[in-house]
Every structure is written in C-alpha cells, then in structure tokens.
C-alpha positions as a LaTeX table, in Angstrom:
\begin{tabular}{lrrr}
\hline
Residue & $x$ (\AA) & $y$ (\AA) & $z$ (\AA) \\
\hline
Unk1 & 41.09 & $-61.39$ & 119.12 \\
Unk2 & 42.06 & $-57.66$ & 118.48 \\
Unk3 & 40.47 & $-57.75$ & 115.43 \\
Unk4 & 37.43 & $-59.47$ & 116.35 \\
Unk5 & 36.94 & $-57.09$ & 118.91 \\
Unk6 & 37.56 & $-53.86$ & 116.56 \\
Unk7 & 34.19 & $-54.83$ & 114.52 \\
Unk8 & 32.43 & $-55.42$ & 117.40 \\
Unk9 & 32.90 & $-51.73$ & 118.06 \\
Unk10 & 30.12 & $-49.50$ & 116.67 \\
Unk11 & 31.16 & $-47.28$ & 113.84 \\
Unk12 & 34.69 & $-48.50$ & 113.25 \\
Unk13 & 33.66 & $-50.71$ & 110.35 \\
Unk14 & 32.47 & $-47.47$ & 109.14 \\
Unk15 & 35.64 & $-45.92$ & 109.55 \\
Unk16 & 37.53 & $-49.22$ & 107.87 \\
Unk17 & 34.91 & $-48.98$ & 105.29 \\
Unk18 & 35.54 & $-45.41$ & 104.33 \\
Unk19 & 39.12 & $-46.26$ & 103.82 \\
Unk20 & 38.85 & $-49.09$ & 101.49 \\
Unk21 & 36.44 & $-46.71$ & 99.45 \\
Unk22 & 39.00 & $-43.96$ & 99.53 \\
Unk23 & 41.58 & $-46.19$ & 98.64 \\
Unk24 & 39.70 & $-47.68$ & 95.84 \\
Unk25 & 38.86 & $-44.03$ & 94.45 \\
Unk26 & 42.91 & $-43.57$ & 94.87 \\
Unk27 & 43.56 & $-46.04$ & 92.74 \\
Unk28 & 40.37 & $-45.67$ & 90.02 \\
Unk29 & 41.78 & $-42.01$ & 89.98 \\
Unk30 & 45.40 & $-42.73$ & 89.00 \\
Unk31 & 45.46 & $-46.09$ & 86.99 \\
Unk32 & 41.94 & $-46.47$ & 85.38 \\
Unk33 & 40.65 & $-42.60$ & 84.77 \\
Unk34 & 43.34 & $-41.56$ & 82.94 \\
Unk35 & 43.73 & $-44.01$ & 79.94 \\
Unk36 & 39.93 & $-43.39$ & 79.95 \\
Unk37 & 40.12 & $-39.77$ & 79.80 \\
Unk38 & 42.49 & $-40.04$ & 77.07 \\
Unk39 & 39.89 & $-42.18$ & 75.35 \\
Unk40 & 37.38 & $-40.09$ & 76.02 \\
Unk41 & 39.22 & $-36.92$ & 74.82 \\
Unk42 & 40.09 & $-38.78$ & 71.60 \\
Unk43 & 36.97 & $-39.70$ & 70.76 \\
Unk44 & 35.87 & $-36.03$ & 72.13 \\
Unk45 & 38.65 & $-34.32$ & 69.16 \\
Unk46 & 37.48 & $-37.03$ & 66.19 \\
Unk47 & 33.81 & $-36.11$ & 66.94 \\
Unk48 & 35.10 & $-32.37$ & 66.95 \\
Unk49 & 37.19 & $-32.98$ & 63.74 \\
Unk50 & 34.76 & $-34.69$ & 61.61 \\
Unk51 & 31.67 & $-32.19$ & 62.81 \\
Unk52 & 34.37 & $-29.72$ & 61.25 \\
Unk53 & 34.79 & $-31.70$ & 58.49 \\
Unk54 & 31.19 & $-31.84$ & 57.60 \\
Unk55 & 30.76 & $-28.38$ & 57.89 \\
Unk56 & 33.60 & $-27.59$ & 55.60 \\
Unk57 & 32.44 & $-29.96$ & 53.21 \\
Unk58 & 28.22 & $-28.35$ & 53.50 \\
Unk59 & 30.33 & $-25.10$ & 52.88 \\
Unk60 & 32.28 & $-26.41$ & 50.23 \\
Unk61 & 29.12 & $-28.12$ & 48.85 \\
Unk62 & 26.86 & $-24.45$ & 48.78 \\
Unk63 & 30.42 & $-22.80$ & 47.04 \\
Unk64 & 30.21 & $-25.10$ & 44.23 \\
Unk65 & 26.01 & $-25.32$ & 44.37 \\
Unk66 & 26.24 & $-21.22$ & 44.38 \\
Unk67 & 29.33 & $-21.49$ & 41.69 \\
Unk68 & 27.40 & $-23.82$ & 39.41 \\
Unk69 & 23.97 & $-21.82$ & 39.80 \\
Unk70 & 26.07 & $-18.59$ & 38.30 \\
Unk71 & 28.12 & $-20.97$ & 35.95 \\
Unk72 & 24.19 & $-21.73$ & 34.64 \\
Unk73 & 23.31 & $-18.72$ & 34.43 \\
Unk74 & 26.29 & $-17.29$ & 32.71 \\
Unk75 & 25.87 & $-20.12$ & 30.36 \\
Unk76 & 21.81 & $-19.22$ & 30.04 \\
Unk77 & 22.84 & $-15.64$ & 29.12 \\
Unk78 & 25.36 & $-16.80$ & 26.68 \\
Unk79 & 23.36 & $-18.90$ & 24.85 \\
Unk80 & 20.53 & $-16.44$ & 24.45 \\
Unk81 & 22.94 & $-13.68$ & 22.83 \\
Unk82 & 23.94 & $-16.50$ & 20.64 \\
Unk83 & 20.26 & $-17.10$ & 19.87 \\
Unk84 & 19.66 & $-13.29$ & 19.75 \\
Unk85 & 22.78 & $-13.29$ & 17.40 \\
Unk86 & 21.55 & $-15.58$ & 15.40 \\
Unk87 & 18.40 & $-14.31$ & 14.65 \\
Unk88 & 19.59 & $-11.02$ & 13.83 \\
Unk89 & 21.82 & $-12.44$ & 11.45 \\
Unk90 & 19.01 & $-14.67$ & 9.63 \\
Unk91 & 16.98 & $-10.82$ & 10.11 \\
Unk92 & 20.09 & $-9.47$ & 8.17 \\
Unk93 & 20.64 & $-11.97$ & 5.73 \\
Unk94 & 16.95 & $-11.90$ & 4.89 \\
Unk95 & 16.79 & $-8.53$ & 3.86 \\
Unk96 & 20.39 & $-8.21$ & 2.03 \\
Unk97 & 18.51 & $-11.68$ & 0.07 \\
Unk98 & 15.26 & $-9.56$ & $-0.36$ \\
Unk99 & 17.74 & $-6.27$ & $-1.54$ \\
Unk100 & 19.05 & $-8.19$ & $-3.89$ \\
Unk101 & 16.47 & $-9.92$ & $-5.18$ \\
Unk102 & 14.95 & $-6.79$ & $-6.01$ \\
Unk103 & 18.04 & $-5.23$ & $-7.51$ \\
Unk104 & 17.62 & $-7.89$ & $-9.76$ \\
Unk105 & 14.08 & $-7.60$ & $-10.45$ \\
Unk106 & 15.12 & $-3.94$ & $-10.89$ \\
Unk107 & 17.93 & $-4.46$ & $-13.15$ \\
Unk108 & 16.17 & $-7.41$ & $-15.29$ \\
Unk109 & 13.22 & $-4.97$ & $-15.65$ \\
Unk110 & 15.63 & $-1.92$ & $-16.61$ \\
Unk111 & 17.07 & $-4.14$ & $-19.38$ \\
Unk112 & 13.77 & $-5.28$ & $-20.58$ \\
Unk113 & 12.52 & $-1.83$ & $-21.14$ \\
Unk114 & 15.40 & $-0.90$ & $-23.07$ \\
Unk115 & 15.12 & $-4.50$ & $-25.11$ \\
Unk116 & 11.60 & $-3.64$ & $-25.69$ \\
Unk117 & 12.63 & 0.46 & $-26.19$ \\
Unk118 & 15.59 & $-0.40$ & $-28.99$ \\
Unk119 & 13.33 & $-3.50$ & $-30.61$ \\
Unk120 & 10.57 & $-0.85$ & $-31.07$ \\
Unk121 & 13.20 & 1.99 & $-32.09$ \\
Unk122 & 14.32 & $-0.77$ & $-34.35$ \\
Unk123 & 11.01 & $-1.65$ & $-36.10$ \\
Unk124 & 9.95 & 1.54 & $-36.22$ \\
Unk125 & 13.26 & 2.42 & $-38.43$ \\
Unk126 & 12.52 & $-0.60$ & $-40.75$ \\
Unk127 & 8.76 & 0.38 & $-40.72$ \\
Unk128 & 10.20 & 3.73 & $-42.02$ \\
Unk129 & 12.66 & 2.82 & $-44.86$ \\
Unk130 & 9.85 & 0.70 & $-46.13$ \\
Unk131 & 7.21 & 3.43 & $-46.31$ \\
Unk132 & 10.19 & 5.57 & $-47.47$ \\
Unk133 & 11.14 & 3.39 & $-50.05$ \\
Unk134 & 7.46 & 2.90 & $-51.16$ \\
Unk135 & 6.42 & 6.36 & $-51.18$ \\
Unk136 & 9.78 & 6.85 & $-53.46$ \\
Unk137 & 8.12 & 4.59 & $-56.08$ \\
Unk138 & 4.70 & 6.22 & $-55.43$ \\
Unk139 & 6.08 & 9.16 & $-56.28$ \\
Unk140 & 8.35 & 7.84 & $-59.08$ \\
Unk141 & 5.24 & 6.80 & $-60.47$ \\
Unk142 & 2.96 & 9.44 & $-59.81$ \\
Unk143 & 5.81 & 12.15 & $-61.38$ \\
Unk144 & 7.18 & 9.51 & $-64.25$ \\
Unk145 & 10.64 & 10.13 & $-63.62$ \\
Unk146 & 13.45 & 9.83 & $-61.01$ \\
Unk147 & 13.75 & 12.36 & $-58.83$ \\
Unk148 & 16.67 & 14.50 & $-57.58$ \\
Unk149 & 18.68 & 13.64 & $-54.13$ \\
Unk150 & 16.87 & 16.87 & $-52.59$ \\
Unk151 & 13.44 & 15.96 & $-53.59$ \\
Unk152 & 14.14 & 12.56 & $-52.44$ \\
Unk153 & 14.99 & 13.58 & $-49.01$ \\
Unk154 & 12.49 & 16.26 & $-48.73$ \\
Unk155 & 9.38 & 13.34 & $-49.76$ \\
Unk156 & 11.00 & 10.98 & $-47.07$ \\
Unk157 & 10.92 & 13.17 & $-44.48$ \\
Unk158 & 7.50 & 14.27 & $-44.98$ \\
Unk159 & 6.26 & 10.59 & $-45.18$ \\
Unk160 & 8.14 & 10.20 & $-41.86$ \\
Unk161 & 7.05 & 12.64 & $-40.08$ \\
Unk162 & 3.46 & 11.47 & $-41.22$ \\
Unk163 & 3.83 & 8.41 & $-40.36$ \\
Unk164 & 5.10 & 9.26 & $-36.81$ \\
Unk165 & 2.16 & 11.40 & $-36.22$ \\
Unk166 & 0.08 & 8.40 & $-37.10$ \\
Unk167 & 2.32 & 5.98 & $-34.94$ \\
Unk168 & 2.22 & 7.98 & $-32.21$ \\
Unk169 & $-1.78$ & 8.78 & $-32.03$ \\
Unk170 & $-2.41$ & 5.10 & $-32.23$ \\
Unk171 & 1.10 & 4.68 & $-29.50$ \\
Unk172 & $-0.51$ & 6.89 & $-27.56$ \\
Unk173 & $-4.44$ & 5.51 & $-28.18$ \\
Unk174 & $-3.20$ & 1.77 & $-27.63$ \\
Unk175 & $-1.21$ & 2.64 & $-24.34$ \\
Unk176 & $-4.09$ & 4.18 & $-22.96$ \\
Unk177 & $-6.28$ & 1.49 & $-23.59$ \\
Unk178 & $-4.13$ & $-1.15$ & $-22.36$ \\
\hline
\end{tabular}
C-alpha cells in the first residue's frame, strides 16, 4: 500500500522517473558509448588514412604526370637535334658529293685538254716530218742532187716555220669561228 500511495503523490513519479532516466544514461554511458566510440574513432582514423592516401597518391600522380611531361619534352628536344643532325649531315654529305663530283669533272677535263693538247702536238709533228720529208725531195728535185746535212736542216726549218705560220693563222681563224 506504500507504494500505491507514493504514485498517487503528485510529482514523485517524476522524481522516480528522472532516476530510471539517469540510471539508464549511467549505464548507456559506461557499457554501450564506449565500444561505439571506439567504432566511431576507427572508422573516424580509416576515413582520415585513406583521404591521406588519396592525396598522396593525386600527389604522386601530378609527380609522375609533371615527370613524364619533361621526360616528353626532353625526348621532343632530343629527337629534333637528331633530326637537325641529320639534316646537316645529308647538307654536308651533299656538298663533299657535289665537291667531288666536280673535282672530277675538273680533273677528267684537265686530262682531256692535255689528250687533245699532246694528240695535236703529236699530229702536228707527223704533219711536219711529212712536209719536211717532201720539201727534201722537192728540193732534191728542184737542185738535182742530194744535199748537205746543213742545207738539209736549214730547208726543214724554213718549211716548218712556214708551215706553223700557216697552221697557226688558220688555228687561230678556226678557233675564232668556232
């Protein structure tokens, strides 16, 4: 009946109330918060460690992006000295080819003229002992008798000499007109 009478009084199921929250709170507070905070601060450090994670690896990531932009660039550079080596070695190796093409040209030219210089020397000799030789007889003939070794040479010198003057008014005529 004691206790039937206590909630009949106003306010002291308040009062019995308020201590079956508190005691409730007591006991959330030291058996079912702390496994949850230890949860929660868990979870709390694994979201902390993998936002550091991921922005280690977005650093990492613009190292290597940066590293491989200078990588391609470095490589860019290299290859165009190779291409600018390259050309002036095809520049060089064009000319030293044109050089000596035209040492050639030069020295097969040089050659010809003397071919063409000794082959003229050479038929101009001939042309000589044969005019020397006939104007021997001519003059055999003409005097009737052989003539002396002085005579001889003095007659084939003359008819030389002639017939350079002549070869070299027409050598000179012909050249001109050609």
């Amino acid at each position: 009946m004691l206790v039937s009478s206590l909630f009949l009084l106003p306010g002291f199921t308040f009062v019995l109330e308020l201590v079956a929250f508190v005691l409730v709170l007591w006991f959330i507070a030291h058996y079912a918060l702390p496994p949850l905070r230890k949860a929660m601060d868990e979870r709390a450090e694994h979201i902390r460690s993998s936002i550091q994670a991921a922005e280690d690896a977005k650093r990492d990531a613009e190292a290597s992006v940066v590293e491989r932009r200078q990588q391609l660039a470095a490589a860019r550079q290299e290859a165009r000295a190779i291409v600018d080596q390259a050309n002036a070695t095809a520049d060089q190796l064009r000319e030293e080819g044109r050089q000596r093409g035209q040492a050639e040209y030069d020295r097969l030219l040089t050659n010809a003229r003397v071919d063409i210089e000794q082959e003229r020397q050479r038929a101009r000799d001939e042309v000589m002992e044969d005019v020397g030789a006939l104007v021997l007889r001519a003059a055999e003939q003409v005097i009737g008798g052989a003539l002396d070794a002085e005579r001889h040479r003095a007659l084939v010198l003359e008819a030389i000499t002639a017939a350079e003057d002549t070869g070299h008014a027409g050598g000179v005529a012909g050249s001109s007109g050609g």
